[in-house]
C-alpha positions in Angstrom: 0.0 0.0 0.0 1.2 3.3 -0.7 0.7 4.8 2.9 2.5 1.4 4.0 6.2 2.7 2.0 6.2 6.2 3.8 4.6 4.7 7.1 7.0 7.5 9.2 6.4 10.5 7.7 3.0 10.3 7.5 0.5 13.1 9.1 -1.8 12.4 11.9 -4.9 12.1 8.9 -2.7 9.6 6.8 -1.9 7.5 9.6 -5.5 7.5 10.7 -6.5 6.8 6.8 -3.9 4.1 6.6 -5.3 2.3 10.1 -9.0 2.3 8.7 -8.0 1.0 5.4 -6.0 -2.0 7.5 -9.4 -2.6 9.5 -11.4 -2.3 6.3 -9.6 -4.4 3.6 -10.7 -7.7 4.0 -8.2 -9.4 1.0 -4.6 -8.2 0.4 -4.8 -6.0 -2.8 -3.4 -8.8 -5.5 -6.2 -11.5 -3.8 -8.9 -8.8 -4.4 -7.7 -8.6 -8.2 -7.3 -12.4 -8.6 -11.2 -12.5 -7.5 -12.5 -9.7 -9.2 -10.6 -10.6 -12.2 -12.6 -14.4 -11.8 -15.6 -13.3 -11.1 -16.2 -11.3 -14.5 -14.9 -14.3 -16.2 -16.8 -16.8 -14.2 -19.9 -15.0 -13.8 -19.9 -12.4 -16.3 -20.4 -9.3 -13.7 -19.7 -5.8 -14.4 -16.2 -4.7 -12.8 -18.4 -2.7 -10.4 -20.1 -5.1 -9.5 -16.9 -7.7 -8.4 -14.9 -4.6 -6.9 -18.4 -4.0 -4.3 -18.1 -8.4 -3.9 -15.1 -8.3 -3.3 -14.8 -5.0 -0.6 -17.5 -6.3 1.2 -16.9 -10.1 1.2 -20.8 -10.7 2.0 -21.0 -14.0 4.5 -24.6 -15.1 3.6 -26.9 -15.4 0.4 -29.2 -12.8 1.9 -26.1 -10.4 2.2 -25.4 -11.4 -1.4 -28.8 -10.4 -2.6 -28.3 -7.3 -2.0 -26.1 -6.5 -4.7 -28.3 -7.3 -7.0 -31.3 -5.2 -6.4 -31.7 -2.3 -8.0 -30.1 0.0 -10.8 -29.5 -2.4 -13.5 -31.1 -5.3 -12.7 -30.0 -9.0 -13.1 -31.9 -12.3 -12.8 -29.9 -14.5 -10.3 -31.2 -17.9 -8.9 -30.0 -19.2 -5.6 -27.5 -21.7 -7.0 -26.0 -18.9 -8.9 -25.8 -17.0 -5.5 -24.4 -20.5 -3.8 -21.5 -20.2 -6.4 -20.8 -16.7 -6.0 -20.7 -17.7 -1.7 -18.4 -20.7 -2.8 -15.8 -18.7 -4.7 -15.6 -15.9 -2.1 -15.3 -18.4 0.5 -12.2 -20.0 -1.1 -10.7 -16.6 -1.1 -11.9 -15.6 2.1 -8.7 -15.0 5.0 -9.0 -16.3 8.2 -8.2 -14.6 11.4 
């Protein structure tokens, strides 16, 4: 991460910036592309689409639903939803 290489001479707002983007990111930054990346091949999605998936990392089919209501929308059945959960959860970190 950028903030990462100049970690001491950052400000008092980078470093605070820098902390929530640590708390936030659930996937280190070439994981997040690898998925993305496979989810518009796999699943044809929008890039938009993959980059919300994939900063969100939703745990249930319910929390998946959700981004796919609205705007433009898309017909997805549950087992589609079941293999979107399937591939996040092979890329999902543990703690």
């Amino acid at each position: 991460m950028l903030l990462q290489a100049s970690e001491a001479e950052l400000d008092q707002f980078q470093r605070r910036t820098l902390d929530y983007a640590d708390k936030f990111s659930k996937l280190e930054a070439s994981k997040a592309r690898e998925l993305v990346n496979k989810l518009i091949a796999e699943f044809n999605l929008e890039e938009e689409r993959a980059v919300q998936l994939v900063n969100c990392m939703p745990l249930s089919i319910e929390e998946l639903r959700v981004f796919f209501t609205g705007g433009k929308r898309r017909l997805v059945t549950t087992q589609q939803l079941n293999d979107f959960l399937a591939l996040l959860n092979r890329y999902r970190e543990k703690k």
